[in-house]
C-alpha positions, 0 to 999 in steps of 0.5 A: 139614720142617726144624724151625728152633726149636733152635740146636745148644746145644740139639741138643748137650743132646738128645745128652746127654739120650740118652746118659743114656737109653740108659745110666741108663734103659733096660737097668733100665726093664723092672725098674721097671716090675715094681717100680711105681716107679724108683730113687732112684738114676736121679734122682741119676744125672739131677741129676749130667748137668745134667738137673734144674732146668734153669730153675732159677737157677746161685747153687742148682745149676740150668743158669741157662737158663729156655728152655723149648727145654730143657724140650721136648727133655727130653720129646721124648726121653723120649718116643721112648724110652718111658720116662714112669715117670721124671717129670722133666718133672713135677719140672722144668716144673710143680713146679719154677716154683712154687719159683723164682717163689714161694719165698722166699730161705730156701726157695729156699736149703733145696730149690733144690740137693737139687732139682738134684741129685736128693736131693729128688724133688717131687710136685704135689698138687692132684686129689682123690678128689672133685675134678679139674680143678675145684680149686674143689671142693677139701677139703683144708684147713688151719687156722692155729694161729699158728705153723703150720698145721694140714692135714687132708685127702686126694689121689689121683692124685700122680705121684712120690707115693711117691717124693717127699720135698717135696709142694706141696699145695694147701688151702683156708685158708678156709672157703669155699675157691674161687678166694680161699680156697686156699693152697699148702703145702710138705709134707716127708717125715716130717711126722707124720701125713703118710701114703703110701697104696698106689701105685695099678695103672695101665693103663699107666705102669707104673714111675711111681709114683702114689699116694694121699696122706693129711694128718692133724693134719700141723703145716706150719710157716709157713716152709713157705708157698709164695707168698701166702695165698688165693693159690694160684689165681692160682698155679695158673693162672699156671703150667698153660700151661707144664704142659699145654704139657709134655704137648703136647710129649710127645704130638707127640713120641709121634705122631710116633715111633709114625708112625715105627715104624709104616711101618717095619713095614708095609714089613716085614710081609707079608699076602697076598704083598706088604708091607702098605705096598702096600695102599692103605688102609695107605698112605692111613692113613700119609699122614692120619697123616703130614699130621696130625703134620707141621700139628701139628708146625708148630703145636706148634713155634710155641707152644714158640717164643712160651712160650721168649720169655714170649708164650704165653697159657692158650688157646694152651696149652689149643688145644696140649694138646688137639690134640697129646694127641688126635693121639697117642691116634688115631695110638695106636689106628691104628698098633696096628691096622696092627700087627695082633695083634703090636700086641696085644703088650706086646714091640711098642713101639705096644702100650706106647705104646697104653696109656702114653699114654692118660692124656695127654688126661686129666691136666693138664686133660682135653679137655673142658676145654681145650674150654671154656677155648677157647671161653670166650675167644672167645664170653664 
């Protein structure tokens, strides 16, 4: 089916995105993969051809467009090309709203042009070691002395960890913590007593960098703030639709490539004299995978379409990120099987794709939460 969601600025844009793929990324992905992390000189590169801040206003070097249309053809050609280690979709579409939306002028005019140009990698950090999705149970805290503040605590799980050179932390600022005690934090390289911990060894994602953060005594100045005190819940929560939104793009975008490379292998490959797409049980397993990708893909273009136009609720969001990261984790696991033994390998693109993406119905709040986020709004 023809998708009717993009106008040719945005086709013209996805031409962009792919020059720069197979220019910039691809002939060094393998080099960071075996380094756990890319160069600094990838997201200057990426700043230089428009692709950072997108959303973020022109008066700081930003492309002035707040379409999420951008955002999605991003993470859709990221996706087709394998190359999740580097995270732009994390620095644009979940750090990058909380700096436009919350920061104020000041804040804006120190982080908003090295954000765009790629000087300053950023990195959310909310998961903890004892706490996921519930960011109640957060520990971290930090304590106001009057003209800082003074955060102690720990992260696990930070994407661009070791890279990133401002951290939006969330803390509690009091006591209790929980929906009205938590306030977010603008942490930059070189604070004393902020601390990198090793970058962890993933099953897959291999040249993303992932790391442990660890805060001790780190004076935050005031200025560093970012939005209301006791108010990061509400920020949090206003701004997960568009991240798991993100990741549901990715996760069609996946099921639909891994679908691609697949039936071009069976008609290639050959068992017992003719090509395995003259087996049955092959082409019944593409045309479920077919079928399902196409629904999804309606569905999914549908929810771009209304979070474009500010119509997008959280449960929508939550209906997209469970099914669209749940298909890509079966088209995953029965594309691999079709592959066969040559699945099993890490030269095939499904075996990479296989672990790559699992991680997708955890992060960003698992499946069982998108579950209970859904069946909360329909039977509270």
């Amino acid at each position: 089916m023809k998708r009717q969601i993009f106008t040719e600025d945005h086709e013209a844009f996805r031409r962009t995105v792919r020059t720069f793929l197979a220019k910039e990324v691809e002939p060094h992905y393998a080099q960071w993969e075996q380094d756990g992390v890319v160069s600094r000189e990838v997201w200057r590169a990426a700043g230089r051809q428009g692709l950072l801040g997108p959303a973020v206003p022109e008066e700081y070097g930003g492309g002035g467009e707040a379409d999420f249309r951008y955002a999605a053809v991003l993470a859709e050609e990221f996706t087709r090309a394998g190359v999740p280690g580097l995270a732009i979709g994390l620095h644009n579409d979940i750090v990058g709203p909380y700096l436009t939306s919350l920061a104020t002028d000041e804040q804006k005019r120190r982080w908003l042009p090295g954000f765009c140009s790629g000087e300053i990698i950023t990195a959310l950090a909310m998961t903890e070691p004892g706490a996921g999705s519930d960011l109640q149970g957060i520990r971290t805290a930090a304590e106001d002395k009057g003209d800082h503040w003074l955060l102690n605590g720990s992260k696990t799980f930070i994407s661009n960890g070791i890279l990133a050179d401002l951290v939006v932390v969330a803390a509690r600022t009091t006591p209790e913590g929980g929906a009205h005690g938590l306030s977010l934090l603008v942490v930059e390289r070189g604070m004393d007593g902020f601390e990198r911990g090793r970058n962890l060894d993933k099953i897959g994602q291999k040249a993303q960098d992932t790391a442990e953060l660890f805060f001790t005594d780190v004076r935050v100045p005031k200025e560093n703030l970012l939005g209301e005190v006791n108010g990061a819940f509400v920020h949090l929560m206003t701004n997960l639709a568009q991240e798991r939104m993100a990741i549901a793009v990715a996760g069609i975008a996946a099921a639909e490539h891994l679908l691609e490379i697949t039936t071009a292998y069976v008609k290639e490959r050959t068992a017992f004299g003719r090509p395995l797409g003259k087996l049955q049980h092959v082409r019944f397993e593409i045309a479920e995978l077919a079928t399902e990708c196409a629904v999804t893909r309606a569905f999914l273009d549908r929810c771009i379409a209304d979070h474009a136009e500010g119509e997008l609720d959280a449960v929508h969001a939550s209906m997209a990120k469970w099914w669209a990261t749940e298909l890509q984790k079966r088209a995953a696991d029965r594309c691999l099987q079709l592959h066969g033994g040559y699945g099993y390998m890490n030269e095939y693109p499904v075996a990479k794709a296989f672990t790559d993406g699992r991680i997708q119905t955890i992060y960003g709040g698992t499946t069982e939460i998108m579950k209970e986020i859904i069946g909360r709004s329909l039977l509270s």
